[in-house]
C-alpha positions in Angstrom: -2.2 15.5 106.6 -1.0 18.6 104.8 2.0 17.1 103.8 0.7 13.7 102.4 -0.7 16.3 99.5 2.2 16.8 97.6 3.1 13.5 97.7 0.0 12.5 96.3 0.0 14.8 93.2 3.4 13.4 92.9 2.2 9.6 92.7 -0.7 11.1 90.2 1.8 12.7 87.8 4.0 9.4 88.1 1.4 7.7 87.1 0.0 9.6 84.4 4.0 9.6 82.6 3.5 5.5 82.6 0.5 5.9 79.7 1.5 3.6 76.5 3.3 5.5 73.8 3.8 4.0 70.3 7.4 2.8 69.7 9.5 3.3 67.3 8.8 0.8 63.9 12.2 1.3 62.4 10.9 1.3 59.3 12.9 4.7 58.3 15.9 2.8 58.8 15.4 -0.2 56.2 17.7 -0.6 53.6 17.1 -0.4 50.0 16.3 -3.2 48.4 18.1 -3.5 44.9 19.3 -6.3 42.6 22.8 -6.6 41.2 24.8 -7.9 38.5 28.6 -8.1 37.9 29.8 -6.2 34.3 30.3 -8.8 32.0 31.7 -8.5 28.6 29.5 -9.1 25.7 30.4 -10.0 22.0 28.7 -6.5 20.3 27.9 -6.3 16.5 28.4 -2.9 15.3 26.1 -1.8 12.1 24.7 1.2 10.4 21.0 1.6 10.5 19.1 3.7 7.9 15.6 4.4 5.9 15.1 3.4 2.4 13.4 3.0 -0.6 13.0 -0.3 -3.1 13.0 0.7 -6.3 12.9 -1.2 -9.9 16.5 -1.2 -11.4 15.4 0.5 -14.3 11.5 2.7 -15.6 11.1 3.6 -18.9 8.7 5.1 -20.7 7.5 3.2 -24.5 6.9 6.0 -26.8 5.6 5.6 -30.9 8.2 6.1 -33.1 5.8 6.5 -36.1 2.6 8.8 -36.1 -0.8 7.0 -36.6 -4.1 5.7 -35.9 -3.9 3.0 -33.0 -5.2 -0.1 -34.7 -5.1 -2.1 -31.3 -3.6 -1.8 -27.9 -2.5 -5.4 -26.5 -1.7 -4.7 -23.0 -2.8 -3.5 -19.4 -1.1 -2.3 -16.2 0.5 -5.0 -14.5 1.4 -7.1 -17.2 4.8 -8.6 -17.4 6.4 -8.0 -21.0 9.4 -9.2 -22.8 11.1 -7.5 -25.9 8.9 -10.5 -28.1 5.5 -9.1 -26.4 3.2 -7.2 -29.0 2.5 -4.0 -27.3 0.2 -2.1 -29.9 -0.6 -1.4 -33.8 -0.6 1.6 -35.5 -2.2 1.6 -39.0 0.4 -1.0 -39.8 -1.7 -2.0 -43.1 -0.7 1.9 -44.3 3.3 1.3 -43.8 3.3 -1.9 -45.5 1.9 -0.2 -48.5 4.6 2.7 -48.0 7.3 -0.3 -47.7 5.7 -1.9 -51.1 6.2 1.4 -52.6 9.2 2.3 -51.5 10.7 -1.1 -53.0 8.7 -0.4 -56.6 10.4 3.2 -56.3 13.5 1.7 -55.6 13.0 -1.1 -59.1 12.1 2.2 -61.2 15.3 3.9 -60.4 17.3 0.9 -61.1 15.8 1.0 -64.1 16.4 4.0 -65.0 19.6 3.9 -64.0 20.4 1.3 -66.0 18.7 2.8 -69.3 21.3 5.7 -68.4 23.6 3.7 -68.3 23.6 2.2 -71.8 22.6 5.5 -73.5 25.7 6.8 -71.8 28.1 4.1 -72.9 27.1 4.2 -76.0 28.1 7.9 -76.7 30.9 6.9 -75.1 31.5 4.4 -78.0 30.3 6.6 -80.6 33.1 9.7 -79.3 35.6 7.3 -79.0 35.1 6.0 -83.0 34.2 9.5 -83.9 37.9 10.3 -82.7 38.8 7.8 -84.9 37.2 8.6 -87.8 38.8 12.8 -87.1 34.6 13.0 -87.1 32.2 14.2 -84.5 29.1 12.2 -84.0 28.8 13.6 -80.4 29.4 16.5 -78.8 31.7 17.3 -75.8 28.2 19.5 -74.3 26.2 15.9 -75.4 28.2 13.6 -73.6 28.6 15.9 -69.9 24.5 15.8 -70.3 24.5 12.0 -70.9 27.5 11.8 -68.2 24.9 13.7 -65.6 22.0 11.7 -66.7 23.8 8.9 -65.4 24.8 9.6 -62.4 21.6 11.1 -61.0 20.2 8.1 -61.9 22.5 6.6 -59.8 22.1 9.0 -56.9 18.2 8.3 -57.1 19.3 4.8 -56.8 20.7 5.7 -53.6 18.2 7.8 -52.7 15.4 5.0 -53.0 17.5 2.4 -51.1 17.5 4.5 -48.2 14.0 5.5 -48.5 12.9 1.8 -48.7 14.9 1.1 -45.8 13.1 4.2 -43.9 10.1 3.1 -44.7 11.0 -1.0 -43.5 11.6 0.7 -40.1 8.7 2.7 -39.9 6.7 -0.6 -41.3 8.6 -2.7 -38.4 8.0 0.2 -35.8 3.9 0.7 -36.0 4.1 -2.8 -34.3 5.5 -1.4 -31.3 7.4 -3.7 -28.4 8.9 -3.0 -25.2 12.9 -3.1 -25.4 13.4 -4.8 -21.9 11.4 -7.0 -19.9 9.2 -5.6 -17.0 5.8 -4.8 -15.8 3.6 -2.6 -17.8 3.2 0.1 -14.7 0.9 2.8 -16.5 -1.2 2.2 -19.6 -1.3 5.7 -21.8 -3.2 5.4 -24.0 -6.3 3.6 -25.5 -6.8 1.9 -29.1 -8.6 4.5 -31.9 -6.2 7.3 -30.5 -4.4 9.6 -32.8 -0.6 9.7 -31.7 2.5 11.5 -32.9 6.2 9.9 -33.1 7.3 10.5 -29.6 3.9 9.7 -27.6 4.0 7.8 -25.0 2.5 4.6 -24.7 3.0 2.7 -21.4 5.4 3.3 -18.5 7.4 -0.2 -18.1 9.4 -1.0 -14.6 12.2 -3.4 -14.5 11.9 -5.2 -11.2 14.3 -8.1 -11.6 15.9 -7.3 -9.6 15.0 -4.6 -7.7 17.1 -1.5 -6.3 17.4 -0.6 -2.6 17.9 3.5 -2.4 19.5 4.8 1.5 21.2 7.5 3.0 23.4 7.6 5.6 25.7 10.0 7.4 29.4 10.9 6.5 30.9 9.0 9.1 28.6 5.8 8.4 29.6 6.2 4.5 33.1 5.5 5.6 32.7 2.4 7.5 30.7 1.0 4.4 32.3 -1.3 2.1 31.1 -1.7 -1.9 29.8 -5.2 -2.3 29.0 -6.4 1.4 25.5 -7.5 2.8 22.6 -5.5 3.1 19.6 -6.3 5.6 16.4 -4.8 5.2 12.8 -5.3 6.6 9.4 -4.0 5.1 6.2 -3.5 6.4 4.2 -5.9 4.1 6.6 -8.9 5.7 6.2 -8.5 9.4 9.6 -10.1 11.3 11.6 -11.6 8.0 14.8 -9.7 6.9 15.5 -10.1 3.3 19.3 -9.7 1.9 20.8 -6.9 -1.0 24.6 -6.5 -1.9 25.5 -2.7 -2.0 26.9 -1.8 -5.6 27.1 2.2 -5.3 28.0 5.0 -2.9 27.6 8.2 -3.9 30.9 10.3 -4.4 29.2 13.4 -3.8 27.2 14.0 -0.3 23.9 15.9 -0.4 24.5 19.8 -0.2 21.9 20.0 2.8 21.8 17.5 5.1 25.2 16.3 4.2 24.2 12.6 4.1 25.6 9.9 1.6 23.0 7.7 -0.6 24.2 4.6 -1.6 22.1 1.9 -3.4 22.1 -2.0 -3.1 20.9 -4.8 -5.6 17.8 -6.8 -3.6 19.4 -10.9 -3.6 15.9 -12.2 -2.4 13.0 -12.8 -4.4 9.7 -12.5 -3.1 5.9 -11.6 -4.0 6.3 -9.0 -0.6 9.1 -6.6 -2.5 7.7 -4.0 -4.6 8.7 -1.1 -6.0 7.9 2.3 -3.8 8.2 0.2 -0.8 9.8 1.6 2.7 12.3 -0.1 4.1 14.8 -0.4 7.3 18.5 -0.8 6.6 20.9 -2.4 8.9 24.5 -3.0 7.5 27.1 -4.6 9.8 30.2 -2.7 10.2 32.1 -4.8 12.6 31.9 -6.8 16.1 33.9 -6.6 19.1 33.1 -7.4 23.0 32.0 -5.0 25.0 31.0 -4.4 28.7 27.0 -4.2 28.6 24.2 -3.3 31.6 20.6 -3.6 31.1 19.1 -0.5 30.0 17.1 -0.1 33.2 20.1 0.5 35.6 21.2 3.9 33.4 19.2 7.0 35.1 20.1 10.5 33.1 20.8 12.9 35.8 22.3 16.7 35.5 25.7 15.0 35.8 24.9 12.7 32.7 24.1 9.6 32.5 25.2 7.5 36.0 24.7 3.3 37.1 24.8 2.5 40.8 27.7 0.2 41.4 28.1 -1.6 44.8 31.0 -1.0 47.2 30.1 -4.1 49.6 26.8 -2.9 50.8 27.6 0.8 49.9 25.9 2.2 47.0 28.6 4.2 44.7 27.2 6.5 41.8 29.2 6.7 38.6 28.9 8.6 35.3 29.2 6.3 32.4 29.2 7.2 28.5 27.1 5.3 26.6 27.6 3.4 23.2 25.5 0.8 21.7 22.0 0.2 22.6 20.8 -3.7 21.9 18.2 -6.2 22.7 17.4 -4.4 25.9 21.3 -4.2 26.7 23.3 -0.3 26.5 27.3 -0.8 25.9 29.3 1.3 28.7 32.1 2.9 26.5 33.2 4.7 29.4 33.3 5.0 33.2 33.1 1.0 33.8 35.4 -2.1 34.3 34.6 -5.6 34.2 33.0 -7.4 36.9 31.7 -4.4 38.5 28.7 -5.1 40.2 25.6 -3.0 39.1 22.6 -1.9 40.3 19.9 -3.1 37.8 16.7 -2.6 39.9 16.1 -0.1 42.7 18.7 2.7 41.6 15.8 5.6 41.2 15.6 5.7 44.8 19.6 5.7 45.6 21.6 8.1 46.8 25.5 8.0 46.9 27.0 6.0 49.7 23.4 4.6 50.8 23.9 1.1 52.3 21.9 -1.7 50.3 20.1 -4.8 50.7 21.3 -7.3 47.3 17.7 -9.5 46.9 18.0 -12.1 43.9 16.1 -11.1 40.6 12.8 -12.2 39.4 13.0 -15.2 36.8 13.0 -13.3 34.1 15.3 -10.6 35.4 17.8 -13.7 35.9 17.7 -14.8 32.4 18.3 -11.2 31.2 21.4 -11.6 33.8 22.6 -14.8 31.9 22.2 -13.4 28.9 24.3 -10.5 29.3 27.2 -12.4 30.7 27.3 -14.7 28.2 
């Protein structure tokens, strides 16, 4: 009986060792889940992207040229002017009447230029018989006086012609008119203001056609090429891209930041461009093909920047340099050949050599596939 004892604890310990334990799920050894792509080359336009500025082509201030009261003032801001358009008055009614005098000035002198005249002939006549005669009816000292007489008279002939044509331009000039056509931008002054010659009146902006002010670097100057096509955007036009041909690069780079400004004359006409506007610049430079992987496959890491690539159902980590970055697409420069298949989804989770499970993409994901194979 004392034996059977043992063997009983021994049955009991069996028995206890045959409790359920849980069993492995296997769920540590799953494979990543990832979708691929093969590489594919992709035609790439390459352009140079900036900030700028529309500008009008040309802002002037209108000053007086005479001094006056100003009899009227025919304009406001944003009207659009032409070299015909009356801008403002001043006291013309007083520089007709310094024309009108300037001409009777002008009809005196004559006159008495011409009474000069005769008086000096005359002696002239009278020293020439005189000589005849071995008699002196006029004096050498007589006839330089007469002589002067003459001649001043002539000078103030002179003298009057100018002033009456002094006093036409200061008659023509107290009507006073824009010398290009544009829109009136500031208005100066106000009518029954006292100005001086040099005053100015209005600010005028030339806006046809407007300019288009950018910088860019020194290696983007380069690749630039006077007269090719300029795209630009502004803010008041939401998703349309209006058109300028560039007409100037700077020969001279900007002492600081060593950038290049360049201007461009706007093509398009539209109520949306206005002066003072910001804009954004793109100006193609080129196109070539290129391989291209969607931005999402790229992870930055402290080796740079590295894309999964798939080694049959290994995972292989490469460093790639980057070029271009478009419509959701990067161009791999370096570190990448053709039809190379790429991780796009599932990389973050990688490591080097892991082995893979390749799923097909979501629809959307697919057509991003399509479209950088095409």
């Amino acid at each position: 009986m004392k034996r059977a004892l043992p063997a009983l604890v021994l049955a009991l310990l069996a028995a206890c060792g045959k409790t359920d334990q849980p069993k492995p799920s296997g769920a540590h050894l799953r494979k990543p889940r990832v979708t691929a792509a093969p590489a594919a080359l992709r035609e790439i336009e390459y352009a140079v992207e900036a900030t700028g500025t529309l500008e009008a082509s040309e802002e002037i201030s209108i000053p007086a040229t005479v001094s006056g009261v100003l009899d009227a003032v025919n304009f406001k801001e944003g009207d659009v002017v032409t070299p015909e358009t009356l801008l403002a008055e001043i006291e013309v009614e007083k520089f007709r009447l310094g024309e009108e005098r300037a001409k009777a000035d002008l009809e005196r002198a004559r006159a008495q230029a011409g009474l000069a005249e005769i008086l000096y002939t005359n002696r002239q006549k009278l020293l020439e018989e005189g000589k005849k005669a071995g008699r002196d009816f006029v004096t050498a000292e007589q006839m330089a006086t007469w002589r002067a007489d003459f001649e001043k008279a002539k000078a103030d002939v002179e003298r009057s012609k100018a002033e009456l044509e002094l006093a036409k331009r200061d008659h023509r000039n107290a009507r006073v008119r824009p010398p290009i056509r544009g829109v009136i931008h500031a208005k100066l002054v106000s009518k029954g203001e006292y100005v001086r010659a040099e005053t100015a009146l209005a600010r005028i902006l030339n806006v046809t056609p407007l300019h288009l002010r950018f910088a860019v670097t020194e290696l983007e100057a380069s690749r630039l090429v006077l007269g090719q096509d300029v795209h630009f955007s502004v803010r008041s036009a939401p998703g349309v891209s209006f058109k300028a041909k560039l007409f100037h690069l700077s020969q001279k780079a900007d002492p600081v930041t060593r950038n290049v400004e360049g201007k461009a004359e706007v093509t398009d006409k539209s109520d949306a461009l206005r002066a003072g506007f910001y804009a954004a610049v793109r100006m193609r430079t080129g196109r070539q093909e290129g391989i291209c992987v969607p931005e999402r496959a790229i992870l930055p890491t402290e080796r740079g920047f590295v894309v999964f690539t798939l080694d049959g159902a290994k995972a292989r980590s490469k460093v790639v340099k980057l070029g271009l970055r478009l419509d959701g697409l990067v161009e791999i420069v370096e570190g990448l050949s053709k039809g190379e298949r790429v991780v796009i989804d599932g990389a973050l989770t990688l490591r080097d050599g892991v082995e893979v499970e390749v799923v097909e993409p979501a629809p959307a994901d697919a057509a991003e596939k399509g479209a950088a194979g095409s």
